[in-house]
N, C-alpha and C positions, 0 to 999 in steps of 0.2 A: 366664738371669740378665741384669739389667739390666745397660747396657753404656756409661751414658756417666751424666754427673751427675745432669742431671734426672730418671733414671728413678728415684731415692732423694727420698721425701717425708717431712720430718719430721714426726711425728705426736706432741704433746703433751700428754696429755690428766691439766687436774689438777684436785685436789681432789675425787676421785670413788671412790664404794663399788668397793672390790674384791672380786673375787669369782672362786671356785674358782681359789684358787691354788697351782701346782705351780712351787715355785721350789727347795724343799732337794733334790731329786732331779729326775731325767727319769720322766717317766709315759708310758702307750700306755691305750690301750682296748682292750678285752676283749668283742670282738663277740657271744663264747659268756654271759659273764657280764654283758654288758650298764652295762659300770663301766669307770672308770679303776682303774687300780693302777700303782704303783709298777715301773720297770724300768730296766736297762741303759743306758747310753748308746746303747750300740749296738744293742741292741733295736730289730725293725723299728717306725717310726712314733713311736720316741722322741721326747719335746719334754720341754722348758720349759714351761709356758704360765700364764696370766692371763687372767680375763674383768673388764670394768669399766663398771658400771651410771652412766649419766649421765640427766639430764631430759629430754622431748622437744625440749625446747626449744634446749636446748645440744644434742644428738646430731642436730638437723636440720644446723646449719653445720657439723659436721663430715661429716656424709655428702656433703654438696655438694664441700666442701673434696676430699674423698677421691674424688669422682666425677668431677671436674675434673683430678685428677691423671690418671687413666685415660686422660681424652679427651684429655690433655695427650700421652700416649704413643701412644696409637695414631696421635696426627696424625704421631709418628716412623716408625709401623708400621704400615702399611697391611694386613699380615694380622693382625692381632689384630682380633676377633668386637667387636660392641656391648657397650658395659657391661650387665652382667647384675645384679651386686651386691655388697657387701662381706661377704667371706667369713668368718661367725665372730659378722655381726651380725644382731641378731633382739629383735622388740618384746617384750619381756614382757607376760603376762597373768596376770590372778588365777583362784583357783579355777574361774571361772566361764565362764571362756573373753573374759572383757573385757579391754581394754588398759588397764595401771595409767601409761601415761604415762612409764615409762622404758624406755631404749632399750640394750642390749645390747652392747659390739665384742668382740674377745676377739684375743689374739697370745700367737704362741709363738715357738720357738725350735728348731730340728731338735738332736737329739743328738750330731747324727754331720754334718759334709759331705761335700757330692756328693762330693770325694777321698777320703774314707773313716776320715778322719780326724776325730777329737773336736773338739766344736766344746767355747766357753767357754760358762759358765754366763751366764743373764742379770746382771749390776749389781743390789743389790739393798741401797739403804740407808735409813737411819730420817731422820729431820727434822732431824740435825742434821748430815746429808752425810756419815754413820759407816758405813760395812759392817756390817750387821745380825748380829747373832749367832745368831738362831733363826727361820729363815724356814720354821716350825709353825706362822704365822698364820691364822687362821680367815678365810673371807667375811665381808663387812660390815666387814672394816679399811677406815680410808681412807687415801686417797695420791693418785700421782702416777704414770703410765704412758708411758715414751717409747719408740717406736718406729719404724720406717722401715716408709712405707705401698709397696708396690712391685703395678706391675699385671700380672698374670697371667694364666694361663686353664688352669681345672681340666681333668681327666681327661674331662669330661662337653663339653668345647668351648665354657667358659662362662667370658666372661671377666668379671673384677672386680679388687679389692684384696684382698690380702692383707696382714693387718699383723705384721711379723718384730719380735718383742721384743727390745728394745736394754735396756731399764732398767725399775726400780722403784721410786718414796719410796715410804717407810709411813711415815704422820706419826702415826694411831694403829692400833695392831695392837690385835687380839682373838685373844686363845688359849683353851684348855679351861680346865680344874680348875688355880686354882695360877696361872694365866698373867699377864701384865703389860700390863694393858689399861685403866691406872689413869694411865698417864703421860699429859703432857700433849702436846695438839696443836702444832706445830710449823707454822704457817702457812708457805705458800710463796709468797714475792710475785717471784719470778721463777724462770726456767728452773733447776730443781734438780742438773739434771745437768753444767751447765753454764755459765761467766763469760761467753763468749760469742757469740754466734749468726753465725760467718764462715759464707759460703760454700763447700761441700763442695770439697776440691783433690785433685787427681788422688790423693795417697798416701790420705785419710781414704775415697772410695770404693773404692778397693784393700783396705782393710780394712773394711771395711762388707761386702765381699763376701768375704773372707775368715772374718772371725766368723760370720755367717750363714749362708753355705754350701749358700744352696738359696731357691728362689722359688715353691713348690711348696705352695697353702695348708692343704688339710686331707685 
């Protein structure tokens, strides 16, 4: 776990399509069945999670942004491997195998922390700063994704970013049959989660590593 301020990078990413989201419950994947499903907090590889499609254009400075954090920690850590990559992100392509020009990140949330104890659900409100009441939302809602980018290294000796889910707008949600996808967007012209943007102090990283509970990407 990261161990002093800077290793917590705020990662804000808005106004962009969501996608594959597990926010009313914890999910796992199902190696035999080749799917996510639904499960336990405490289910091995429980998460929260969220993926969110941005343009190439806008997902370039965020990869630098998020590559820069890296190189920003290993110059604290002289055994942490070369940056490898951001973990969770991947270019999308069409049928055809061509690049449609968006770019992919994706953050979760573990179920459980490393103490074994249950972690809290992600933050999860609509556009007008309310605690949502049905987070059933389909892909292709749009919002707001905030989370803390932290630098890692997998199981495989590969280091990168990991991005740990702190929060979610939905300024417009999409549901099935019936659902309420008719409301209006909710523009956000500043940090939704937030009045305002201090510097992380000893107790807010104490909690940041407390809710989180783990640095550990996929």
């Amino acid at each position: 776990m990261a161990n002093n301020d800077s290793d917590f990078h705020k990662v804000l990413a808005k106004n962009v399509t969501l996608q594959y989201p597990k926010l009313s419950q914890t999910h796992r994947f199902n190696t035999q069945k080749q799917a996510s499903e639904p499960c336990a907090p405490t289910a091995s590889n429980a998460a929260w999670s969220v993926a969110f499609d941005m343009p190439k254009e806008q997902a370039k400075p965020l990869y630098e942004e998020l590559r820069a954090h890296y190189e920003a920690c290993r110059s604290r850590n002289s055994k942490m491997p070369q940056f490898k990559t951001i973990f969770g992100m991947k270019k999308l392509k069409d049928e055809h195998g061509n690049e449609t020009g968006i770019v992919q990140f994706a953050a979760k949330r573990n179920g459980m922390k490393k103490d074994g104890t249950p972690n809290k659900a992600p933050t999860v409100i609509d556009g007008q700063k309310q605690a949502m009441a049905d987070l059933n939302f389909w892909g292709g809602s749009k919002g707001s994704v905030r989370a803390w980018a932290v630098a890692v290294i997998d199981p495989d000796g590969n280091g990168g970013i990991s991005l740990l889910l702190d929060a979610v707008q939905v300024t417009e949600a999409r549901y099935g049959d019936g659902g309420m996808d008719d409301f209006d967007t909710v523009e956000s012209k500043a940090d939704p989660f937030e009045q305002a943007k201090a510097p992380l102090t000893e107790q807010k990283r104490e909690n940041i590593k407390e809710e989180l509970g783990d640095d550990i990407p996929w």
